[in-house]
C-alpha beads as a LAMMPS data file, in Angstrom:
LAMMPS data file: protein, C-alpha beads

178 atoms
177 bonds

1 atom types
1 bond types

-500.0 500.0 xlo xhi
-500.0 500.0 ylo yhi
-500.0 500.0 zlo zhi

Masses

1 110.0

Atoms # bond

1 1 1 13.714 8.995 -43.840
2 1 1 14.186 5.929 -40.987
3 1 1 17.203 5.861 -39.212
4 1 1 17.629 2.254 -36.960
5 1 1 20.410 3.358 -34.466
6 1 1 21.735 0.551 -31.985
7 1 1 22.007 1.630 -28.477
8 1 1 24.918 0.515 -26.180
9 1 1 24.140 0.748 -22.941
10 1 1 24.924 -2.084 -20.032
11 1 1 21.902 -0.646 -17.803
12 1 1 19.305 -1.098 -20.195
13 1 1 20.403 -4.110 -21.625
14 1 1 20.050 -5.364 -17.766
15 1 1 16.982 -4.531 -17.530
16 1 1 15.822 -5.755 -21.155
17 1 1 17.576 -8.714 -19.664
18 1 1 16.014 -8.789 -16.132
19 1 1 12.012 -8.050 -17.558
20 1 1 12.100 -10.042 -21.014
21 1 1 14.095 -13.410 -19.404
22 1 1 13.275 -15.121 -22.951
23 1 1 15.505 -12.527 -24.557
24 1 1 18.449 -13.287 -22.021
25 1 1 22.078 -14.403 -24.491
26 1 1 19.448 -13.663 -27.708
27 1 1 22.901 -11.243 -28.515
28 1 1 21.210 -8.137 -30.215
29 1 1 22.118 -5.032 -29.312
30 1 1 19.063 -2.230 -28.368
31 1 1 18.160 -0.169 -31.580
32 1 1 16.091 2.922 -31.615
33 1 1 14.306 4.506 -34.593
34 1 1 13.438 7.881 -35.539
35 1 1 9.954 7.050 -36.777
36 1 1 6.976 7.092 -34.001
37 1 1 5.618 3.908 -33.181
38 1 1 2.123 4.182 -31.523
39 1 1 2.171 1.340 -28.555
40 1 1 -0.938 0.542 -27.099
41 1 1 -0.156 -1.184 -23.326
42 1 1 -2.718 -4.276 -23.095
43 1 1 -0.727 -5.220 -19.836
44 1 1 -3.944 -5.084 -17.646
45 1 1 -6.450 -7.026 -19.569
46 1 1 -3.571 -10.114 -20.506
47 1 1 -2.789 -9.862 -16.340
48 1 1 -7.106 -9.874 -15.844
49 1 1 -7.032 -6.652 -14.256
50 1 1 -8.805 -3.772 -16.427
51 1 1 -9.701 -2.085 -13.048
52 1 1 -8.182 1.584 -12.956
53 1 1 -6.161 2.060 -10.162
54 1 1 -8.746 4.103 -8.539
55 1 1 -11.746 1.670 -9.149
56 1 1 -9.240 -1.499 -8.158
57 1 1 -9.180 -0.172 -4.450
58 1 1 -12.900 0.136 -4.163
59 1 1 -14.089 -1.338 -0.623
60 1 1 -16.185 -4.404 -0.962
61 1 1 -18.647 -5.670 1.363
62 1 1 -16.519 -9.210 1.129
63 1 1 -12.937 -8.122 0.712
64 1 1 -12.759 -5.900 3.824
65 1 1 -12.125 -5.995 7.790
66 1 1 -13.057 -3.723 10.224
67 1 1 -11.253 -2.861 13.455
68 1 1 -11.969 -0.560 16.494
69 1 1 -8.831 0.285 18.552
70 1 1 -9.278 1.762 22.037
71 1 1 -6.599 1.122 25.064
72 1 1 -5.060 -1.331 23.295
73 1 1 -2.596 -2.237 20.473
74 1 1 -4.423 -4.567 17.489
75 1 1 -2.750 -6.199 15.182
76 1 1 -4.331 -5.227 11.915
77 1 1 -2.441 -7.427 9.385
78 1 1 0.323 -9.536 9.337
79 1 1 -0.411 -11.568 5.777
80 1 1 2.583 -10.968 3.353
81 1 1 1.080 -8.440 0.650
82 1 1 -0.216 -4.858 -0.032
83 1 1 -3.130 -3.098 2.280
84 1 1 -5.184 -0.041 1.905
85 1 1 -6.081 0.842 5.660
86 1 1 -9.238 3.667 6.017
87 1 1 -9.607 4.710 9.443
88 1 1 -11.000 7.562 11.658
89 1 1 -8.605 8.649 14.513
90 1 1 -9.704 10.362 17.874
91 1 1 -7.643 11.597 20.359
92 1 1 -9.071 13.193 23.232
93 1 1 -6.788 15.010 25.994
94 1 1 -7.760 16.775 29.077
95 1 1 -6.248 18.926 31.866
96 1 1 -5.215 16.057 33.395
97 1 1 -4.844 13.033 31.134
98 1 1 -2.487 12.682 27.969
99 1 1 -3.862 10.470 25.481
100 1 1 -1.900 9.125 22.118
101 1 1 -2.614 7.092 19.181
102 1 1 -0.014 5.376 16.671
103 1 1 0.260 2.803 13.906
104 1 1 3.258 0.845 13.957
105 1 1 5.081 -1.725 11.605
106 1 1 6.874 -4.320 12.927
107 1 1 9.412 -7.706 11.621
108 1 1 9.251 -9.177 14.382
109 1 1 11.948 -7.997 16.206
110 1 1 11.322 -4.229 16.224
111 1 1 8.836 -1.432 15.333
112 1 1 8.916 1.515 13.460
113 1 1 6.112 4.180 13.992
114 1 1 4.341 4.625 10.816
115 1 1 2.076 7.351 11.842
116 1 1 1.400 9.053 15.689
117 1 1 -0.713 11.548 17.242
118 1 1 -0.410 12.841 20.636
119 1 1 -2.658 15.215 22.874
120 1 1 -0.612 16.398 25.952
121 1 1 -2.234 17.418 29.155
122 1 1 -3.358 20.998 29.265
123 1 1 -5.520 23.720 29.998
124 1 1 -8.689 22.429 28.453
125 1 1 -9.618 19.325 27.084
126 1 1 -8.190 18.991 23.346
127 1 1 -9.615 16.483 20.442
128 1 1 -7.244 15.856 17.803
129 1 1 -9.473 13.988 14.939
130 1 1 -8.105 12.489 11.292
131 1 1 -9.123 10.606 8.732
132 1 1 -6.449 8.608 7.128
133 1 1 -6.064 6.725 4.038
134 1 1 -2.881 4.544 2.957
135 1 1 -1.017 1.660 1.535
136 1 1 1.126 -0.409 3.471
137 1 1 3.600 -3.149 2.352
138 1 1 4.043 -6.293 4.234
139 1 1 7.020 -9.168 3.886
140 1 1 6.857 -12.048 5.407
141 1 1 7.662 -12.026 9.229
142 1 1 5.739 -7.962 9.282
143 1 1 2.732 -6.727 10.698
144 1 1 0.808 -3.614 11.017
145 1 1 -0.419 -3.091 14.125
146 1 1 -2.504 0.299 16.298
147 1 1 -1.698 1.157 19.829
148 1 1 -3.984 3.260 21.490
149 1 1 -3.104 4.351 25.277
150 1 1 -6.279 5.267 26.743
151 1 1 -10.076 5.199 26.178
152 1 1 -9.968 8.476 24.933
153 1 1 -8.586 7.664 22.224
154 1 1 -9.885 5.640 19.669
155 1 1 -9.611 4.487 16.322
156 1 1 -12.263 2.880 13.874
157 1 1 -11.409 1.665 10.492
158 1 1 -11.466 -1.037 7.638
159 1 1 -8.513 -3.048 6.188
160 1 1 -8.701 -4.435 2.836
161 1 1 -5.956 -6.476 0.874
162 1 1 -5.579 -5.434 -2.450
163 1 1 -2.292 -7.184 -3.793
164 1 1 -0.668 -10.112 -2.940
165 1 1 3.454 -10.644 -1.602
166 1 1 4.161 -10.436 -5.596
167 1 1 2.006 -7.412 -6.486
168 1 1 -1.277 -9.502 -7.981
169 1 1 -3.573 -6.917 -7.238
170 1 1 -7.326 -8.226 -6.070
171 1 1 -10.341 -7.133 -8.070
172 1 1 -12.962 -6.382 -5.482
173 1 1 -14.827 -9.391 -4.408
174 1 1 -17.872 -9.330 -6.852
175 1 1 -15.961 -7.961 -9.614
176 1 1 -16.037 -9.999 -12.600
177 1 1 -14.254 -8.387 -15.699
178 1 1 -15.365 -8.645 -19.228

Bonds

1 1 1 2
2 1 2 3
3 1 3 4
4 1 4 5
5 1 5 6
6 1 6 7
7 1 7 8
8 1 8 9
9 1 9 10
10 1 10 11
11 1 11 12
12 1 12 13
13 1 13 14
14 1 14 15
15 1 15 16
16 1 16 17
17 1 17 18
18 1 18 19
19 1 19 20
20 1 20 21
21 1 21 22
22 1 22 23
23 1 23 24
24 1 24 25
25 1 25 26
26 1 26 27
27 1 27 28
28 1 28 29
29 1 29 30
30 1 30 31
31 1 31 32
32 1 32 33
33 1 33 34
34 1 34 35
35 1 35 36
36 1 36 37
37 1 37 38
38 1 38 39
39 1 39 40
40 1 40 41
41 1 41 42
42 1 42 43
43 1 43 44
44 1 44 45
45 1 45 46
46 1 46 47
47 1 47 48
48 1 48 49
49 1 49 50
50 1 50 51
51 1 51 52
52 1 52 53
53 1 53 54
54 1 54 55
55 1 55 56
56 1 56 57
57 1 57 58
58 1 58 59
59 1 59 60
60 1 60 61
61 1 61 62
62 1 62 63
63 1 63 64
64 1 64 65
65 1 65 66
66 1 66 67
67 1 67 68
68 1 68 69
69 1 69 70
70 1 70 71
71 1 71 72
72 1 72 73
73 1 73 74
74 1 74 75
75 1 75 76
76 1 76 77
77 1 77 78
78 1 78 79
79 1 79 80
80 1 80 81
81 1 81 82
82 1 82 83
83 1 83 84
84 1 84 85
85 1 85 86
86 1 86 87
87 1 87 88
88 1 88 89
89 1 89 90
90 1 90 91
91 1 91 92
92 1 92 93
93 1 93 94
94 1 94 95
95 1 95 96
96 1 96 97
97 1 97 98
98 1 98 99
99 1 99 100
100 1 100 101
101 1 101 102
102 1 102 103
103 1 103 104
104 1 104 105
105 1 105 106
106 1 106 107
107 1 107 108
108 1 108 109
109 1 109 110
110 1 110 111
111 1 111 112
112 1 112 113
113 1 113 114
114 1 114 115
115 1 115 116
116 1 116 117
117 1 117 118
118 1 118 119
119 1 119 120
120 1 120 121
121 1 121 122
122 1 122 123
123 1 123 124
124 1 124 125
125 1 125 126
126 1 126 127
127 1 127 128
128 1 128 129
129 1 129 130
130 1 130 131
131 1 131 132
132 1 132 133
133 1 133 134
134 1 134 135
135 1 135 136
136 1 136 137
137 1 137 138
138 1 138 139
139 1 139 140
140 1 140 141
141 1 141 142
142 1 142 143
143 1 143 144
144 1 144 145
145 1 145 146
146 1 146 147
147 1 147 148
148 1 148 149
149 1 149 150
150 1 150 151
151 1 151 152
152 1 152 153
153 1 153 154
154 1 154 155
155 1 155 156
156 1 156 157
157 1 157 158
158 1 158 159
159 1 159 160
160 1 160 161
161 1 161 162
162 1 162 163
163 1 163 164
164 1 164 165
165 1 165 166
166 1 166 167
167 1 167 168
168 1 168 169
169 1 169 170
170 1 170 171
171 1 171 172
172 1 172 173
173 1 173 174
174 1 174 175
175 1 175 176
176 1 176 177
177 1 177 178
Protein backbone atom coordinates (compact mmCIF):
# COMPACT_ATOMS: atom_id res chain seq x y z
CA UNK A 1 0.00 0.00 0.00
CA UNK A 2 1.16 4.03 -0.46
CA UNK A 3 2.49 5.63 2.35
CA UNK A 4 2.87 9.84 1.73
CA UNK A 5 5.38 10.70 4.58
CA UNK A 6 6.25 14.56 5.02
CA UNK A 7 9.84 15.26 5.40
CA UNK A 8 11.18 17.98 7.82
CA UNK A 9 14.24 19.03 6.98
CA UNK A 10 15.52 22.96 6.87
CA UNK A 11 18.38 21.96 4.22
CA UNK A 12 16.23 20.63 1.71
CA UNK A 13 13.54 22.86 2.06
CA UNK A 14 16.46 25.57 1.22
CA UNK A 15 17.27 24.19 -1.54
CA UNK A 16 13.57 23.33 -2.81
CA UNK A 17 13.46 26.98 -1.94
CA UNK A 18 16.70 28.23 -3.63
CA UNK A 19 16.05 25.96 -7.24
CA UNK A 20 12.08 26.15 -7.51
CA UNK A 21 11.87 30.26 -6.52
CA UNK A 22 8.01 29.94 -7.59
CA UNK A 23 7.56 27.55 -4.69
CA UNK A 24 9.27 30.07 -2.16
CA UNK A 25 6.29 30.84 1.17
CA UNK A 26 3.94 28.10 -1.03
CA UNK A 27 4.04 26.53 2.96
CA UNK A 28 4.02 22.68 2.20
CA UNK A 29 6.14 20.64 3.84
CA UNK A 30 8.45 17.89 1.56
CA UNK A 31 6.56 14.46 1.37
CA UNK A 32 8.05 11.27 0.17
CA UNK A 33 6.23 8.14 -1.01
CA UNK A 34 6.94 4.60 -0.94
CA UNK A 35 5.73 3.89 -4.46
CA UNK A 36 8.45 4.35 -7.45
CA UNK A 37 7.87 7.11 -9.62
CA UNK A 38 9.74 6.74 -13.00
CA UNK A 39 11.13 10.52 -13.82
CA UNK A 40 12.31 11.08 -17.09
CA UNK A 41 14.85 14.45 -16.96
CA UNK A 42 13.88 16.56 -20.23
CA UNK A 43 16.23 19.33 -18.71
CA UNK A 44 18.48 19.39 -21.88
CA UNK A 45 16.09 19.57 -24.71
CA UNK A 46 13.67 22.52 -22.68
CA UNK A 47 17.45 24.36 -22.05
CA UNK A 48 18.21 23.52 -26.24
CA UNK A 49 21.05 21.48 -25.42
CA UNK A 50 20.52 17.59 -26.29
CA UNK A 51 24.35 17.43 -26.88
CA UNK A 52 25.95 14.70 -24.48
CA UNK A 53 28.50 16.04 -22.53
CA UNK A 54 31.05 14.37 -24.58
CA UNK A 55 29.65 15.43 -28.07
CA UNK A 56 28.95 19.22 -26.51
CA UNK A 57 32.84 19.76 -26.28
CA UNK A 58 33.51 18.69 -29.81
CA UNK A 59 36.11 21.24 -31.50
CA UNK A 60 34.61 23.20 -34.30
CA UNK A 61 36.31 24.71 -37.11
CA UNK A 62 34.37 28.18 -35.95
CA UNK A 63 34.21 27.95 -32.19
CA UNK A 64 37.96 27.48 -31.59
CA UNK A 65 41.42 29.49 -31.19
CA UNK A 66 44.67 28.40 -31.62
CA UNK A 67 47.80 29.55 -29.81
CA UNK A 68 51.59 28.75 -30.05
CA UNK A 69 53.57 29.73 -26.90
CA UNK A 70 57.37 29.91 -27.11
CA UNK A 71 59.59 32.48 -24.83
CA UNK A 72 56.81 34.18 -23.89
CA UNK A 73 53.70 34.31 -21.62
CA UNK A 74 50.14 34.53 -23.84
CA UNK A 75 47.23 35.31 -22.54
CA UNK A 76 44.86 32.62 -23.66
CA UNK A 77 41.48 33.86 -22.28
CA UNK A 78 40.30 36.34 -20.16
CA UNK A 79 36.27 36.31 -21.22
CA UNK A 80 34.15 35.46 -18.06
CA UNK A 81 32.97 31.70 -18.74
CA UNK A 82 34.04 28.00 -19.04
CA UNK A 83 37.10 26.79 -21.51
CA UNK A 84 38.28 23.48 -22.69
CA UNK A 85 42.09 24.18 -23.50
CA UNK A 86 43.90 21.12 -25.84
CA UNK A 87 47.45 21.67 -26.09
CA UNK A 88 50.79 19.86 -26.80
CA UNK A 89 53.65 20.80 -24.35
CA UNK A 90 57.49 20.56 -25.12
CA UNK A 91 60.10 21.12 -22.93
CA UNK A 92 63.48 20.68 -24.03
CA UNK A 93 66.59 20.92 -21.49
CA UNK A 94 70.19 20.54 -22.12
CA UNK A 95 73.53 20.32 -20.24
CA UNK A 96 73.54 23.72 -20.05
CA UNK A 97 70.16 25.40 -20.36
CA UNK A 98 67.00 24.88 -18.03
CA UNK A 99 63.90 25.32 -19.81
CA UNK A 100 60.15 25.47 -18.10
CA UNK A 101 56.68 25.72 -19.18
CA UNK A 102 53.48 26.72 -16.99
CA UNK A 103 49.85 27.76 -17.26
CA UNK A 104 48.80 30.22 -14.87
CA UNK A 105 45.43 31.83 -13.66
CA UNK A 106 45.33 35.10 -12.66
CA UNK A 107 42.47 38.06 -11.02
CA UNK A 108 44.30 40.51 -11.68
CA UNK A 109 46.25 40.99 -8.86
CA UNK A 110 47.98 37.61 -8.49
CA UNK A 111 48.61 34.18 -10.13
CA UNK A 112 48.23 30.83 -9.21
CA UNK A 113 50.10 28.08 -11.26
CA UNK A 114 47.59 25.84 -12.71
CA UNK A 115 49.89 23.39 -14.24
CA UNK A 116 54.13 23.48 -14.64
CA UNK A 117 56.78 21.50 -16.11
CA UNK A 118 60.36 21.98 -15.64
CA UNK A 119 63.58 20.38 -17.31
CA UNK A 120 66.70 21.25 -15.17
CA UNK A 121 70.14 21.40 -16.62
CA UNK A 122 71.90 18.10 -16.80
CA UNK A 123 73.93 15.55 -18.22
CA UNK A 124 72.21 15.17 -21.54
CA UNK A 125 69.68 16.99 -23.17
CA UNK A 126 66.09 15.97 -21.70
CA UNK A 127 62.49 16.47 -23.59
CA UNK A 128 59.68 16.42 -21.33
CA UNK A 129 56.46 16.19 -23.83
CA UNK A 130 52.43 16.19 -22.73
CA UNK A 131 49.39 16.41 -24.07
CA UNK A 132 46.87 18.07 -21.93
CA UNK A 133 43.25 18.41 -21.90
CA UNK A 134 41.08 20.59 -19.34
CA UNK A 135 38.39 22.90 -18.21
CA UNK A 136 39.04 26.08 -16.76
CA UNK A 137 36.64 28.55 -15.03
CA UNK A 138 36.90 32.20 -15.49
CA UNK A 139 35.09 35.26 -13.34
CA UNK A 140 35.19 38.37 -14.31
CA UNK A 141 38.55 40.26 -13.71
CA UNK A 142 40.54 36.31 -14.52
CA UNK A 143 42.58 35.13 -17.17
CA UNK A 144 44.39 32.12 -18.24
CA UNK A 145 47.49 32.76 -19.44
CA UNK A 146 51.09 30.29 -20.68
CA UNK A 147 54.56 31.34 -19.85
CA UNK A 148 57.15 29.70 -21.59
CA UNK A 149 60.95 30.68 -20.64
CA UNK A 150 62.90 29.75 -23.54
CA UNK A 151 62.65 28.61 -27.19
CA UNK A 152 62.98 25.26 -26.19
CA UNK A 153 60.10 25.10 -24.94
CA UNK A 154 57.02 25.37 -26.59
CA UNK A 155 53.49 24.93 -26.47
CA UNK A 156 50.79 24.56 -29.33
CA UNK A 157 47.17 24.30 -28.66
CA UNK A 158 43.43 25.33 -29.27
CA UNK A 159 41.02 27.15 -26.87
CA UNK A 160 37.43 26.79 -27.26
CA UNK A 161 34.56 28.36 -25.04
CA UNK A 162 32.03 26.07 -24.25
CA UNK A 163 29.81 27.79 -21.47
CA UNK A 164 29.15 31.10 -20.69
CA UNK A 165 29.80 33.18 -16.91
CA UNK A 166 26.27 31.40 -15.99
CA UNK A 167 26.98 27.86 -17.25
CA UNK A 168 24.96 28.17 -20.89
CA UNK A 169 26.94 25.71 -22.47
CA UNK A 170 27.69 26.41 -26.49
CA UNK A 171 26.61 23.83 -29.02
CA UNK A 172 29.45 23.68 -31.48
CA UNK A 173 29.22 26.28 -34.10
CA UNK A 174 27.29 24.38 -36.91
CA UNK A 175 25.28 22.44 -34.59
CA UNK A 176 21.72 22.84 -35.05
CA UNK A 177 19.53 20.52 -32.77
CA UNK A 178 16.35 18.88 -33.74
Amino acid sequence: MAQIIPIVSEALQATIRRLLPSQNGFGEDLQAQNVIVPIIDLTPTAEGSALDNDLQKAFAFGDITNFLISASTVVIANTPGFYRIFCSVNVRGSASVANSFEFNLSNGLSNKTLWESKVQTGGTDVIASNVLDFVVFLAAGDSISGTSSGASSKVNGSVQQIADVNGVLSNPSGFNPQ
